[in-house]
Structures are given as C-alpha cells and as structure tokens.
C-alpha positions as CSV (number, residue, x, y, z in Angstrom):
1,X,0.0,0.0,0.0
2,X,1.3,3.9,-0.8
3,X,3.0,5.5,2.8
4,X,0.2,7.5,4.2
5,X,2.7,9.5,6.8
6,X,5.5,11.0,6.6
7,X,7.9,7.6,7.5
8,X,11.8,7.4,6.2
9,X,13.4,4.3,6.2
10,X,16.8,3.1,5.2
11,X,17.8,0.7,3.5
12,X,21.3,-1.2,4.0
13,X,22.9,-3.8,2.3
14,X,25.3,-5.9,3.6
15,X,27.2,-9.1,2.3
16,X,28.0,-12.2,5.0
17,X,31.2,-11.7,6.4
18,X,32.4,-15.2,4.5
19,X,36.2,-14.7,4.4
20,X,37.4,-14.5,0.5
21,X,34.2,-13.4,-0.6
22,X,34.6,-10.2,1.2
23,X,36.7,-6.9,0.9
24,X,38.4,-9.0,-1.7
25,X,40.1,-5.9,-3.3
26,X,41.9,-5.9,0.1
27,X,43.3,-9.5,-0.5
28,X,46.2,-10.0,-0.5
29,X,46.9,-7.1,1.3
30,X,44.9,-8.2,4.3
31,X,44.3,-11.6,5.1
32,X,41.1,-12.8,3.8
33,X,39.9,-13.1,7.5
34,X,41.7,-10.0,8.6
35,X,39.7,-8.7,5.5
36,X,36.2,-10.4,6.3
37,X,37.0,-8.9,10.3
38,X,36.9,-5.4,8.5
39,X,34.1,-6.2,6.9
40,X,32.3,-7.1,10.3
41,X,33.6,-4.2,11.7
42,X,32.3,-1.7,8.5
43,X,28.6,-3.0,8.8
44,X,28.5,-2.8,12.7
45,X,29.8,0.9,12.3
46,X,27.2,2.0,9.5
47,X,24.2,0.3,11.8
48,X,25.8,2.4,14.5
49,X,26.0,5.1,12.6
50,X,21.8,5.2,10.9
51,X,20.9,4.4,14.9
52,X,21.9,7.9,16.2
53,X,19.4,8.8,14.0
54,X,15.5,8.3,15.3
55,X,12.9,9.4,13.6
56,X,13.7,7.0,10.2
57,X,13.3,3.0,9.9
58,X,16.5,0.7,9.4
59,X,16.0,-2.8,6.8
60,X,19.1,-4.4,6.7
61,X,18.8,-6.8,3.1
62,X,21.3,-9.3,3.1
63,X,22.7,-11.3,0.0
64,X,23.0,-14.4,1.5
65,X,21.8,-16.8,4.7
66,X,23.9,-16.4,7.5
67,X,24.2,-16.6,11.6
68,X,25.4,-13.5,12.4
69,X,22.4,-12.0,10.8
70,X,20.5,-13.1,14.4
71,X,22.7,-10.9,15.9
72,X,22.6,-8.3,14.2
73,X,18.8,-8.0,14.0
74,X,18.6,-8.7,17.7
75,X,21.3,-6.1,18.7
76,X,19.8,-2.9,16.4
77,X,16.3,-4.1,16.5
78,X,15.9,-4.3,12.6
79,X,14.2,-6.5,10.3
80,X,16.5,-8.4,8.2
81,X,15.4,-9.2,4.1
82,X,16.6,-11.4,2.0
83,X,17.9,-9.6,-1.5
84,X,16.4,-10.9,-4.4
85,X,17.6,-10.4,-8.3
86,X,20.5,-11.7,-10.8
87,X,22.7,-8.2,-10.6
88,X,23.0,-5.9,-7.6
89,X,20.5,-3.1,-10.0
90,X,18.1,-5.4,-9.4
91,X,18.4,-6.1,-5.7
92,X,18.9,-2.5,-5.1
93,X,15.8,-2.0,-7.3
94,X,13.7,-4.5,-5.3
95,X,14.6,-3.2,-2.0
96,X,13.8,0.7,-2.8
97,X,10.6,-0.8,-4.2
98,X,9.3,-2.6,-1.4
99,X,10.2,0.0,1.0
100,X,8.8,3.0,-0.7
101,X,5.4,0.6,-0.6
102,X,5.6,2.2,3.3
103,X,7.7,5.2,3.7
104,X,7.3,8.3,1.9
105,X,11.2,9.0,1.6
106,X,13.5,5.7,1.0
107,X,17.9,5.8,1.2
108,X,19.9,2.8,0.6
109,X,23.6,2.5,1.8
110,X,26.3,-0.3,1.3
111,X,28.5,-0.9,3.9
112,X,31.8,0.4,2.6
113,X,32.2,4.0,3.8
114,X,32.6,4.8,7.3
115,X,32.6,8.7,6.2
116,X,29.1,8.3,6.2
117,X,27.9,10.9,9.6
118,X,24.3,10.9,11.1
119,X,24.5,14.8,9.6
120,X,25.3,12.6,6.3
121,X,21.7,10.9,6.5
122,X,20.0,13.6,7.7
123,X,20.9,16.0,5.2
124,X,20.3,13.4,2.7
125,X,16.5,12.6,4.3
126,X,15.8,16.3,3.8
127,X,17.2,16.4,0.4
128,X,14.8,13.6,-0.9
129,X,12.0,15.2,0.9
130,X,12.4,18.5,-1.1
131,X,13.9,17.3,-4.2
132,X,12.8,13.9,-4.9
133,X,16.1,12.4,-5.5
134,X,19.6,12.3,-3.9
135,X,22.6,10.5,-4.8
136,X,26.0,10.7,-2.6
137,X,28.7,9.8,-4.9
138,X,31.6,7.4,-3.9
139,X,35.6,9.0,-5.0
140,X,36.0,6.0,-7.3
141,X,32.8,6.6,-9.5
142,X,29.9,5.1,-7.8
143,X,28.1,6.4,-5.0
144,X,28.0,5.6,-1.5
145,X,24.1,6.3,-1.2
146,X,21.0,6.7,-2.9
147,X,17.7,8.4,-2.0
148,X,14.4,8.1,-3.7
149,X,11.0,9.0,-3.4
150,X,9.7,6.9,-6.0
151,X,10.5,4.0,-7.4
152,X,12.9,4.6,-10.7
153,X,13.9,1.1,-11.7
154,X,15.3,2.8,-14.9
155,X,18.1,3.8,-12.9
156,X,19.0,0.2,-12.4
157,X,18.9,-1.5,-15.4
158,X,21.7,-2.7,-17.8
159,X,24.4,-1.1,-15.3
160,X,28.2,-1.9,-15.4
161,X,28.1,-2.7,-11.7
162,X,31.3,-2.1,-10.3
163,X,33.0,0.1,-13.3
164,X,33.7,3.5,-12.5
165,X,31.1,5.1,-14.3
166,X,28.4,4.0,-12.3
167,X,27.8,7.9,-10.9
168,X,28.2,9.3,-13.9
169,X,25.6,7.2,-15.5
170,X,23.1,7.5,-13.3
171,X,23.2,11.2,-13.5
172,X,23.3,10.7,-17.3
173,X,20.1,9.5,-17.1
174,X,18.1,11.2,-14.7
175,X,18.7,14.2,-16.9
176,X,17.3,12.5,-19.9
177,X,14.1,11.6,-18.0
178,X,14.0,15.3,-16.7
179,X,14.4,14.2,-13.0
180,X,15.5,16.9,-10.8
181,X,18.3,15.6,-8.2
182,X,20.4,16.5,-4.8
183,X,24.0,16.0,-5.0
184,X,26.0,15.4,-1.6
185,X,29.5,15.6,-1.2
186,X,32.0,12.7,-2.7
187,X,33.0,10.4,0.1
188,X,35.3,7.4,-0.1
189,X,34.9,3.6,0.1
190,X,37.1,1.3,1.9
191,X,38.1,-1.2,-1.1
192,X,41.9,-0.8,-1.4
193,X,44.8,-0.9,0.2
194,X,45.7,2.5,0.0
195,X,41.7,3.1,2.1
196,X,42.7,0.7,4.7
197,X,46.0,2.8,5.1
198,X,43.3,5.7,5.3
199,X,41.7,4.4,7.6
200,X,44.0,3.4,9.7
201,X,44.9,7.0,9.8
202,X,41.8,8.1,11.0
203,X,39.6,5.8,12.3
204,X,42.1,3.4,14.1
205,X,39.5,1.9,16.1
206,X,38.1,0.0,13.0
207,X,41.9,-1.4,11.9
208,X,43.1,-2.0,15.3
209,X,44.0,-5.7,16.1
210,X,44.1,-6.5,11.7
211,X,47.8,-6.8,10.6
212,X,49.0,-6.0,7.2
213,X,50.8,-8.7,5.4
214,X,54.2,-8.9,5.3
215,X,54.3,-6.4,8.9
C-alpha cells in the first residue's frame, strides 16, 4: 500500500562476512579473515551510525543466509530481508521498491564507507524530501548512497556494476528523463589498500587488532 505518513526508512545492504568473498580488493593485502574482520567491523559501524538517528526506519537486506544475521537484527532491533535479483541493480531496485510501498522518503547505503555521519543521512533525508532524489557519490565513480522518493527502476537497469562510471551514469540519465536531483559531497569507500591505510589513519578503532601482510 502507498505511505500514508510522513515515514523514512533506510535501507542497508550488507554481504555475509564469508572470508574470500569479502573486501576482496583488500586481499592480499589483508588476510582474507583480517579482510572479512573489517568487513564485520564496517557494517557494525554503518548500523551504528543510521541508529543515532531516530525518527527514520532501518532494513538491513542481506545477499545471502547467514548466523550472524541473528545478531545483528537482535542487537539494532531491525528487520533483516533477504535480496532478491540476478545483478545488484536489481536487488537494489527491489529493496527501494518494497520499502517506498511504506515510507514516503527511502535511502539505501552499502557498507563500505565509514565517512558516512548521522548529519550525512540527515541532510540526505531532507534532500529527498524536497527534491525527490539524492545521490552521494563514492571518490571511485559510484556512489555511497542513494535516496528516492519513488521507485525509478530505470536507474537500475543494464548497469556496469562495479565500473567507474556508475555515478556518472546515473546522473546521465536522470537528466534524460528530466528528473531533478540533490547532490551530496563525494565520500570514499574502503576497497583498497591505499583506504585501509586511510583508515587506519583516521579511524584506528576500525583497523586495530588487523595486521597488514608482510608487517
């Protein structure tokens, strides 16, 4: 059914911290369990993070069956879904869809950047409220978040997922449909090891205890 109040939710996505299936840009940089401890460590933070917020809903959609899930959902109090399509445009797609069937304003984050504030969010909530849309693009040529206030599952389709184009495009095409947009500022992911070394820098307390190989 349409939102008949004025509710914000939003919408994470997370991968299971499997070690080699995670943070595998990190690898072998970081141990694939050092680099699936990170990974732990990145979606605790961002739940932490959308928390200190409280007048908005958290979903966390997950991309595959796993125990810690329990935890998670027990710890923050959140629903947990499971993500459903063949490419991550359609997963995202689905997601925004089903949550915009309750909430008036909808944001979905990944996992990877812990530059990501509460002031982040909020500014973001208030940008989809007045503008409709708002993207947060990622240094490497994605984007760290996206807010909608309607489904747009143009947006999605027939994406090079992971090439560094993937802001760029999206842009590209909301100003061929005529769609008016907010732009936040660029924040970075942690997928390299030149962002671990980053954030060792300045958020030690999600690094401390990993070692770097070869140190």
């Amino acid at each position: 059914m349409a939102a008949s109040n004025n509710r914000k939710t939003i919408v994470v996505f997370a991968k299971a911290p499997v070690p080699g299936e995670v943070k595998t840009r990190l690898t072998p940089f970081l141990s694939e369990a050092s680099a699936a401890d990170l990974h732990r460590r990145l979606v605790v933070h961002t739940l932490q993070t959308i928390t200190q917020l409280t007048d908005c809903f958290i979903e966390l959609w997950v991309g595959s069956e796993h125990d810690w899930w329990t935890e998670l959902a027990e710890r923050f109090a959140v629903p947990v879904y499971r993500q459903r399509g063949n490419d991550l445009g359609e997963r995202m797609s689905y997601a925004l869809d089903k949550a915009l069937q309750g909430s008036k304003q909808v944001l979905i984050v990944g996992t990877d950047c812990p530059d990501i504030t509460p002031q982040y969010l909020q500014r973001a909530l208030d940008s989809v409220e007045q503008q409709g849309v708002v993207i947060g693009p990622a240094d490497d040529g994605g984007y760290v978040l996206l807010g909608l206030s309607q489904p747009m599952p143009w947006l999605f389709n027939d994406m090079r997922w992971g090439a560094d184009s993937i802001f760029a495009t999206t842009v590209a095409r909301m100003e061929e449909k005529g769609v008016s947009w907010f732009e936040l500022q660029p924040l970075k992911d942690i997928d390299r090891p030149e962002d671990f070394i980053r954030l060792q820098q300045l958020r030690p307390n999600l690094t401390e205890g990993l070692s770097v190989n070869g140190t």
